[in-house]
Structure formats: structure tokens, C-alpha cells
C-alpha positions in Angstrom: -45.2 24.2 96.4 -47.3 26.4 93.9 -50.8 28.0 95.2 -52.2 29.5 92.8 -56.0 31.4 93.0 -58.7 31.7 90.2 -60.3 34.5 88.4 -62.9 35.9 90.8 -65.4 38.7 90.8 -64.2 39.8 94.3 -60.7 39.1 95.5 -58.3 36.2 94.3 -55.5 35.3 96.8 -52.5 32.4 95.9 -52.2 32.1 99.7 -54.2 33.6 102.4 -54.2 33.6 106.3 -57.5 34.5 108.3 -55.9 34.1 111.6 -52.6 35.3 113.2 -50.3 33.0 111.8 -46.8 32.2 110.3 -45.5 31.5 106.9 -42.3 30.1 107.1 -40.1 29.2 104.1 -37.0 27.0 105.1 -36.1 25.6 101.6 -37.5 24.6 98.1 -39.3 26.7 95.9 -42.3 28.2 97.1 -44.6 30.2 94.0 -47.8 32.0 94.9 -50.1 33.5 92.5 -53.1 35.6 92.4 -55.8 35.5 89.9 -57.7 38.1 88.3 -60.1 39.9 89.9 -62.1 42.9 90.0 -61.3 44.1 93.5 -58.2 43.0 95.1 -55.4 40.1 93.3 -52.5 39.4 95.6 -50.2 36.2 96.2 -49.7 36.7 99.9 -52.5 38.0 102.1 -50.5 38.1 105.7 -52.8 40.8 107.5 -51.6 40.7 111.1 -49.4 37.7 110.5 -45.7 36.7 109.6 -43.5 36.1 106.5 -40.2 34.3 107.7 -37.8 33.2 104.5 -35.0 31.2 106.1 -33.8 29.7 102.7 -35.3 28.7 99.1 -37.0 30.7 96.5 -40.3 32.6 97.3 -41.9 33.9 94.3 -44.8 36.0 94.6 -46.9 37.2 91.8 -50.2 39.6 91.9 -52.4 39.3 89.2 -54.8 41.9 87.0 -56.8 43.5 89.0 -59.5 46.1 89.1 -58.5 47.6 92.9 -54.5 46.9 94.6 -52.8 43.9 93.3 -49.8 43.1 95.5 -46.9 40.0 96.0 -47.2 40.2 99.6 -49.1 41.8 102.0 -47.3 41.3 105.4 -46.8 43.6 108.9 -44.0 41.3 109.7 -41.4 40.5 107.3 -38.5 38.8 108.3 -35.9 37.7 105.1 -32.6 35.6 106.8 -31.9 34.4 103.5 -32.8 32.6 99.8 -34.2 34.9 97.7 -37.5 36.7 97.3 -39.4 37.9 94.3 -42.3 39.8 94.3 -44.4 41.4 91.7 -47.4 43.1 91.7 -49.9 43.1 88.6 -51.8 45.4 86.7 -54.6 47.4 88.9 -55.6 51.1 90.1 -52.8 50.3 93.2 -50.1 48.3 92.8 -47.5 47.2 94.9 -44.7 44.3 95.0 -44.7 44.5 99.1 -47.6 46.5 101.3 -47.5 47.1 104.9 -44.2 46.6 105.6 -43.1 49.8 107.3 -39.6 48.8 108.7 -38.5 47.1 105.6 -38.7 49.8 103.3 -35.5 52.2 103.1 -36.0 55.5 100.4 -38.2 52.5 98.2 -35.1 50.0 98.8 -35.9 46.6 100.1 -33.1 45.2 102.4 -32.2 41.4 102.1 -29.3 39.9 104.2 -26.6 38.9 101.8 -24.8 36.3 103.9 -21.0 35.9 104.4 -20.5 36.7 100.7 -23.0 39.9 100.2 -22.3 43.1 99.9 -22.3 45.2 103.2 -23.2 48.9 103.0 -23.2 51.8 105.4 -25.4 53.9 103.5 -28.7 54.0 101.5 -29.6 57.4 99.3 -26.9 59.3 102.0 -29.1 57.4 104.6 -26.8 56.4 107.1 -27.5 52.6 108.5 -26.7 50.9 111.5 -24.4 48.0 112.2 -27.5 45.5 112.5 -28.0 46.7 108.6 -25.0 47.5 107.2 -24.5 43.3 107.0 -27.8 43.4 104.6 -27.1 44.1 100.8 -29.3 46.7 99.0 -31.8 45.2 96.4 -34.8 47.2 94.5 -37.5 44.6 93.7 -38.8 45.8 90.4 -42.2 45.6 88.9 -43.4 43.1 86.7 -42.8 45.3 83.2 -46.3 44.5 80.8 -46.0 45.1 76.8 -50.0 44.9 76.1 -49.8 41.9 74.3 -51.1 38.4 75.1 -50.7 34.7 73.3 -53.6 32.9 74.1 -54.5 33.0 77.6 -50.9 34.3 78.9 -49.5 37.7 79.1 -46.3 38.6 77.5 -44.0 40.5 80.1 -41.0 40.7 81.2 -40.7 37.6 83.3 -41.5 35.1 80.1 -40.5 37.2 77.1 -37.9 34.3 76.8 -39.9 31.1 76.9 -44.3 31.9 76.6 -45.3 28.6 77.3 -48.9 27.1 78.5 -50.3 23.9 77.7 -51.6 25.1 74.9 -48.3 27.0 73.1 -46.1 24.1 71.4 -42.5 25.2 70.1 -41.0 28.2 70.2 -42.7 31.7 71.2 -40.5 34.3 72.6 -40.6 38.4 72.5 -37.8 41.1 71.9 -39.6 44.5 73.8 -36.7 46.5 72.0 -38.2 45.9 68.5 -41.4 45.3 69.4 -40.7 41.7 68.0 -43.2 38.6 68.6 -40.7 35.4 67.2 -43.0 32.3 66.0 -40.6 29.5 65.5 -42.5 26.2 64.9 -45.4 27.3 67.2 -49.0 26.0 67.2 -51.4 28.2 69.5 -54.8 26.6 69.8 -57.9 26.2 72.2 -56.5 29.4 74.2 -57.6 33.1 73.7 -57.5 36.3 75.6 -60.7 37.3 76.3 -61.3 41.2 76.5 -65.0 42.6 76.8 -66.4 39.4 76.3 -64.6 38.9 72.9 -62.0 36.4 72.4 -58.3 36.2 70.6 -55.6 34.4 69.9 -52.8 36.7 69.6 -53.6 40.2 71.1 -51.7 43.4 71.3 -51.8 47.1 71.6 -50.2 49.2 69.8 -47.5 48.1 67.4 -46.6 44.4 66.5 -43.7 42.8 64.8 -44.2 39.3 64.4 -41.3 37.2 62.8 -42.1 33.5 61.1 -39.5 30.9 61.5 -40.5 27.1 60.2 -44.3 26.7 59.9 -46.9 28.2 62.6 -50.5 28.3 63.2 -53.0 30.0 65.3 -56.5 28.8 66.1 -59.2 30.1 69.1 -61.9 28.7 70.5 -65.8 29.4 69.4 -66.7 33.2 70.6 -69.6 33.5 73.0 -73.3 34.7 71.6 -72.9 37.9 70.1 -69.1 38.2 70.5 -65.9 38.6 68.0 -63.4 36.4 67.3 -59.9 36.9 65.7 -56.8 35.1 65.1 -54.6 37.8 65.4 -55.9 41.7 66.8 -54.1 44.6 67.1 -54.5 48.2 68.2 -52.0 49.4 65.3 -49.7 48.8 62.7 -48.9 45.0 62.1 -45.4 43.9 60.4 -45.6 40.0 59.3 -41.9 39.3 57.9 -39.4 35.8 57.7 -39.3 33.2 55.3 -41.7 30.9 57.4 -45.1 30.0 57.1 -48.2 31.6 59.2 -51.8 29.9 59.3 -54.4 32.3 61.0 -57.9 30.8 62.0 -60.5 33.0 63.7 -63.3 31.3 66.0 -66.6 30.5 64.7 -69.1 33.0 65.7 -72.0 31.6 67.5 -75.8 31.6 66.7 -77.4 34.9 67.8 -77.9 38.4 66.4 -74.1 39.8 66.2 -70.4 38.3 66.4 -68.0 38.3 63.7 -64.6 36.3 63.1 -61.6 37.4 62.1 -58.4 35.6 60.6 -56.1 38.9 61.0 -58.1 42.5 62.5 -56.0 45.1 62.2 -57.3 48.2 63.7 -55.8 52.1 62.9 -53.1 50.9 61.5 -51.3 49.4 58.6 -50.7 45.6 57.5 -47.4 44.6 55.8 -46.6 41.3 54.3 -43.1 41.1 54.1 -42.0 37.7 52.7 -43.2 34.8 53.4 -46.6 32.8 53.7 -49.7 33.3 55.7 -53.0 32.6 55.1 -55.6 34.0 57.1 -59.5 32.8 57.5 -62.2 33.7 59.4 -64.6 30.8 60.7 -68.3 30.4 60.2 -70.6 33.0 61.7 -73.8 31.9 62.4 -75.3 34.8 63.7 -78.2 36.5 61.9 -76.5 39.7 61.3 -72.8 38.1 61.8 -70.1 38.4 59.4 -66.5 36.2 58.4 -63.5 38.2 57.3 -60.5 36.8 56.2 -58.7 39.7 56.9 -59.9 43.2 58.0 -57.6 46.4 57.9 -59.3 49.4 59.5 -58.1 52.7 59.3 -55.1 51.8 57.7 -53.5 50.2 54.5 -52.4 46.4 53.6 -48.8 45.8 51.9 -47.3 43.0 50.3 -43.5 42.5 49.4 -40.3 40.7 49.0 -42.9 38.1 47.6 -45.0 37.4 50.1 -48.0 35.0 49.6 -51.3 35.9 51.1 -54.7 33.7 51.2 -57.5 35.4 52.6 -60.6 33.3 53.1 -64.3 34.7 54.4 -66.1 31.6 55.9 -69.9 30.9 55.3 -72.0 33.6 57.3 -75.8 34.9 57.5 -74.9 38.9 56.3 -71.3 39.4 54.8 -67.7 37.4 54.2 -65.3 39.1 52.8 -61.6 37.7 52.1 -60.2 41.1 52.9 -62.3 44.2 54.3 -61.0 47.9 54.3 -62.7 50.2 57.1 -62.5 53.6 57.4 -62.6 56.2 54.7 -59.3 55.8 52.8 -57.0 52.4 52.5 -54.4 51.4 49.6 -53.4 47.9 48.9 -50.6 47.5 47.5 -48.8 44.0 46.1 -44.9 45.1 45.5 -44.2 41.6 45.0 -45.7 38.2 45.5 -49.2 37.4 45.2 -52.6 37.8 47.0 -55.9 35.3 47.0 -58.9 36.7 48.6 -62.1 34.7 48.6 -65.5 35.5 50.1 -67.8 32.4 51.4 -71.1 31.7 51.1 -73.8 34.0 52.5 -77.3 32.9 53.6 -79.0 36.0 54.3 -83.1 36.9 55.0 -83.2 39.7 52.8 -81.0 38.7 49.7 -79.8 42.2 49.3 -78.5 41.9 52.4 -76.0 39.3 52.1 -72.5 40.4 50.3 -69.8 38.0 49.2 -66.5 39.6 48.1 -62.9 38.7 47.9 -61.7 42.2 48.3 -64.0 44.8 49.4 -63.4 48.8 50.0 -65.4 50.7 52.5 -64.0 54.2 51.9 -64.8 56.6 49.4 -61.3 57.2 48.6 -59.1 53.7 47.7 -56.1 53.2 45.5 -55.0 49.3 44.5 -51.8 48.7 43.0 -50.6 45.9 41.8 -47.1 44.9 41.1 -46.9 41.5 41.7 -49.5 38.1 41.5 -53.4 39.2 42.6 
């Protein structure tokens, strides 16, 4: 069984009981989920009611929320066997289990273990009873969030192995040690994160390595009036490397005064090239002071080696497309090896001397461009 609730402007619950009642899991699987929402996201809402796991798998997962996001919320909890897992999500309060005052021990969780478990007679120099010393000593840990999401789903560590969706085909997995985003025959389309009304296929904060195997692609959906769209964003330094291939679309930008789209936005922080292909566009922007970018480095510098190939396409827009933008007041690009294309679209602006079409273009007072390679 899989409940599952929406994203809500109030509270989302996967399952929730008004009256006093009893959830009882005897076998199976049982997975409950809470959406997002800005006050409270939980999987289980229990108030004044009981949890009884007899056997199965109970899975329990809060979601992002903008109050207490919780896995269950229980007085009674009663575990006689199977196993339990519960996260909580990101929020102001979060908890994997809330209101369960005599089934917490010094932040352990006690589950009975069964003729094979462990038995212990003590707990942080806590000395148990007989009734407990037959239960083995678990810590239910936190769901662990990197800052990064494909599409519409959150890379943590629950699915760092397998990110899937119905709209991820191949292979997409993530190493947390190296910071390490593996594309291996993927196609990402129709599914972006949205993040203050703006919309993206791959999204992360911070620091991003993201290793091509085989050929891969990455599309979004249109942005919303006066929104931004990118391919790829990131709040840092991005490292493209591998021998594979890398096609980066950014959503068109819709009709009204702002909204820009982005193949690759990189913002404070550097973008390397190292090996490979990609080839990164922005979409049309039809906006009347929107712009296309194939690529946009901001606050940071753009390098290419071990002969990497980079095409970076600006779409038709009503202000400015660029193939690749520098922000900021200093940026270097720099092709070791390899070759870069940049090409700016058409612009249709009012005012003529508005409208600017480049294929490289340097905001800063201060840039250096060196060129080793193709260009």
C-alpha cells in the first residue's frame, strides 16, 4: 500500500486519522509520504491514536516543509516486529518519530529483535529491564539531503544509488564523497525543480561534479511569465568530465516583461570542461526584456581541456542572446585543449540599440581569453 499526499499550502499528510483509531501493519509493505508544504509535512498523523507493526515493512517519509516535518506522529507505538523506517524532511522542526515518550531511550529507538536479535542490558549506562533487554537497540537516522535535485526529485541519501521518476530514463546515480552526479545514458525531460517560481532541470548548491558516460540530455519544461529557466544551475563551481556526450536545453521563456533561459548557469563559481562533448542552449525568450544564454558563468571563470568540445547556442529573444555570458567584474576563459562554438540568436528588440547578439560576451572590466586549442 503507498499513500502518498500532495503539495499543499497548509499541511500534507501520506496518512491521517481524525478519530481515535488504529493502524495496524500485519504484513506487506506499507509506504507513506508527505508532500510539501508550508506548515506541517508528515507521513503518519496518529494524534491520540495507535501504530501497531506486527510484521512487514513500514516506511514513513516526511516531506519539505516550511514548519515540523515528521515520519510518524503517534502517542502509542507498539513495534512486535518487521521493520520500520522513518524519516523526517527538510523544515524549521524535524523529527523521524514525535510524541512517543516511552519509546525513546537517550535518542535510541527500541525495536524487538525476535529469537535471533540482539538482547541488551544496557543503553548509554542506562540500565533496562527484562521486558527490554529482549528488544535490540536501533538509531533511526535522518534522511541525509546534498542540495541537489534532478528534475522534480531530490538527491539524498535514500536514492543516491538509483534517481528514478517517470521522467529520468537510464542511469543517474550520486557519490556524496566526491560530490559526483554519474549520467550514464540518461535523458531528463518534462521535469524541473522549481525554486522561487523559476524552474530547472538539474539543480544544486554548492559544488557539482557531474561525470558523462554514453550520450545524455537534459530538457525542462516552458518557465512561467517572468521566470528563468536553466538546464543545469548551480550555486558554485561546476566540473563536466568523461568521454561521453552532454546535451543541455533550457526552457523557453514565456511572453511577458522578464524571464531568461539558460543552457548551463553557473553562479560564483568556476566552469570546467574536461573532455568530452556538451553542447549547451538556451531556448526562445519571448519576453520583452527577456534574454537566451547558451551558457552563463557568473562570478567565476570557464575552462576547457583534455579536448573537450563545447557548443554554446543563444536562442532568438526580444533584448540579448549570447552563446556564452561572463557576470561579474573579472572572468578568464581559457581553451587548454579542444574547441569552443559560441553563437548568439536572433534578437528582435523595440529600441534597436537595445537588442545585442554575441557569441562570447564579457561583462567585467577586467577579462583575460586564452586560447590553446580550437575557438
Amino acid at each position: 500500500m503507498e499513500a502518498e499526499g500532495g503539495a499543499s499550502k497548509d499541511v500534507s499528510y501520506g496518512i491521517y486519522f481524525q478519530e481515535p483509531s488504529t493502524l495496524t501493519v500485519e504484513s506487506g509493505t506499507l509506504t507513506a509520504t508527505g508532500g510539501s508544504a508550508d506548515k506541517d509535512s508528515g507521513a503518519v498523523y496518529a494524534y491520540a491514536s495507535q501504530v501497531i507493526v506486527n510484521d512487514g515493512i513500514m516506511t514513513a517519509n516526511g516531506g519539505f516543509s516550511g514548519n515540523v516535518s515528521f515520519g510518524i506522529y503517534s502517542d502509542d507505538i507498539t513495534i512486535n516486529g518487521g521493520t520500520v523506517n522513518a524519516y523526517s524532511g527538510v523544515a524549521e522542526i524535524s523529527q523521524a518519530m514525535s510524541s512517543v515518550p516511552n519509546f525513546n531511550i537517550d535518542n535510541k529507538h527500541i525495536i524487538k529483535a525476535g529469537e535471533d536479535g540482539a538482547k541488551v542490558k544496557s543503553v548509554n549506562q542506562k540500565e533496562l529491564n527484562d521486558n527490554i533487554c529482549s528488544y535490540k537497540i536501533i538509531e533511526i537516522e535522518p534522511l541525509i539531503h546534498y542540495g541537489i535535485w534532478i528534475g522534480d526529485v531530490e538527491v539524498t541519501n535514500e536514492n543516491q544509488d538509483s534517481i528514478t521518476c517517470e521522467h529520468i530514463r537510464g542511469n543517474v546515480t550520486y557519490d556524496p564523497d566526491s560530490a559526483t552526479l554519474i549520467l550514464n545514458g540518461a535523458e531528463i525531460t518534462d521535469s524541473a525543480y522549481i525554486k522561487d517560481g523559476n524552474k530547472y532541470g538539474i539543480y544544486a548548491e554548492g559544488d557539482l561534479n557531474i561525470m558523462r558516460i554514453g550520450d545524455n540530455s537534459i530538457t525542462i519544461p516552458r518557465s512561467e511569465e517572468d521566470k528563468d529557466g536553466a538546464g543545469i544551475y548551480v550555486t558554485g563551481s561546476l566540473n563536466i568530465s568523461g568521454d561521453g556526450k552532454l546535451v543541455v536545453t533550457g526552457g523557453p521563456a514565456t511572453a511577458g516583461d522578464h524571464g531568461d533561459s539558460y543552457g548551463i548557469h553557473v553562479e560564483n563559481g568556476d566552469l570546467t570542461v574536461d573532455g568530452g562533448d556538451l553542447i549547451a542552449s538556451g531556448a526562445p525568450a519571448a519576453g520583452s526584456n527577456s534574454s537566451s544564454f547558451g551558457i552563463c558563468v557568473h562570478d567565476g571563470n570557464m575552462n576547457i581541456k583534455n579536448n573537450g568540445n563545447v557548443i554554446a547556442n543563444g536562442d532568438n529573444s526580444n533584448r540579448i542572446s549570447f552563446g556564452v555570458y561572463f557576470g561579474g567584474s573579472n572572468a578568464n576563459l581559457t581553451v587548454e585543449s579542444g574547441s569552443l562554438t559560441a553563437t548568439g540568436g536572433n534578437v528582435v528588440a523595440d529600441n534597436l540599440k537595445d537588442g545585442l547578439s554575441y557569441g562570447v560576451y564579457f561583462a567585467g572590466e577586467s577579462a583575460q581569453l586564452m586560447v590553446n586549442g580550437g575557438f
